[in-house]
LOGU-415377 format. One line per field, with one value per residue (C-alpha): x, y, z; residue in one letter. Coordinates in steps of 0.001 Angstrom, whole numbers, plus 500000, padded with zeros to 6 digits. Example, Ala and Ser with C-alpha at 12.3 -4.5 7.8 and 13.67 -1.06 7.14 Angstrom:
east <- (512300,513670)
north <- (495500,498940)
up <- (507800,507140)
residuo <- (A,S)
//
This chain:
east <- (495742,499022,502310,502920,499929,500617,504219,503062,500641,503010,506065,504054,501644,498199,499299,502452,500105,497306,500320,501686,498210,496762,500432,499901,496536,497714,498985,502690,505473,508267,507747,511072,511864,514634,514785,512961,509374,510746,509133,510483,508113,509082,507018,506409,504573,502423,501906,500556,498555,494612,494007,496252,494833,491225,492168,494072,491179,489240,491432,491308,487686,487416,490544,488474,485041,486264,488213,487026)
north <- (504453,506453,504621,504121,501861,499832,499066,498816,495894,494169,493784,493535,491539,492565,492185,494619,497087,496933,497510,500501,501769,501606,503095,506140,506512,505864,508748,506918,509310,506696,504156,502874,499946,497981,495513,492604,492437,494515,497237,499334,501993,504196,502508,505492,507145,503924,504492,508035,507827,507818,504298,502835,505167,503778,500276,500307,502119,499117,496037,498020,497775,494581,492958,494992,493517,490330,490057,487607)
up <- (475232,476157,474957,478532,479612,476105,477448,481190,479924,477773,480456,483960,485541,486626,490177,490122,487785,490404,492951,491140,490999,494642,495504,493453,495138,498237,500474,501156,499554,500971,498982,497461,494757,496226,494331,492226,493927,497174,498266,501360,502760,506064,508908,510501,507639,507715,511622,510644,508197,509039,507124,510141,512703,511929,511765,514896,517070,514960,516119,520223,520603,519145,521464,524730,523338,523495,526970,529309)
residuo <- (X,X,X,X,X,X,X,X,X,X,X,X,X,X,X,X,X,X,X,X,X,X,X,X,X,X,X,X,X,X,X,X,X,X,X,X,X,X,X,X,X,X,X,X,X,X,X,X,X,X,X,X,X,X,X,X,X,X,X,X,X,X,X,X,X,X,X,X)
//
């Protein structure tokens, strides 16, 4: 185990290292630290991105589906 993981594990939770993780994995190159637990990412990088494009065409056929 690298010295960084050791200190990671000793000074964050699980949540904000499972954070840090899926946002390294993540295609978002916006993301900004702010502050203490605020996390700022460019909305329109969101907007673009094909995890958003697939869940929005999801969340359309369902709202048409179910339309009186």
């Amino acid at each position: 185990m690298t010295i960084f993981k050791t200190i990671t594990k000793l000074f964050l939770s699980k949540e904000a290292i499972e954070l840090g993780e899926s946002l390294c994995k993540s295609n978002i190159h916006s993301a900004e630290v702010v502050g203490r637990r605020t996390i700022v990412v460019d909305a329109r990088e969101i907007a673009r991105s094909p995890e958003f494009k697939k869940l929005q065409q999801e969340a359309s056929k369902y709202i048409r589906s179910n339309r009186p």
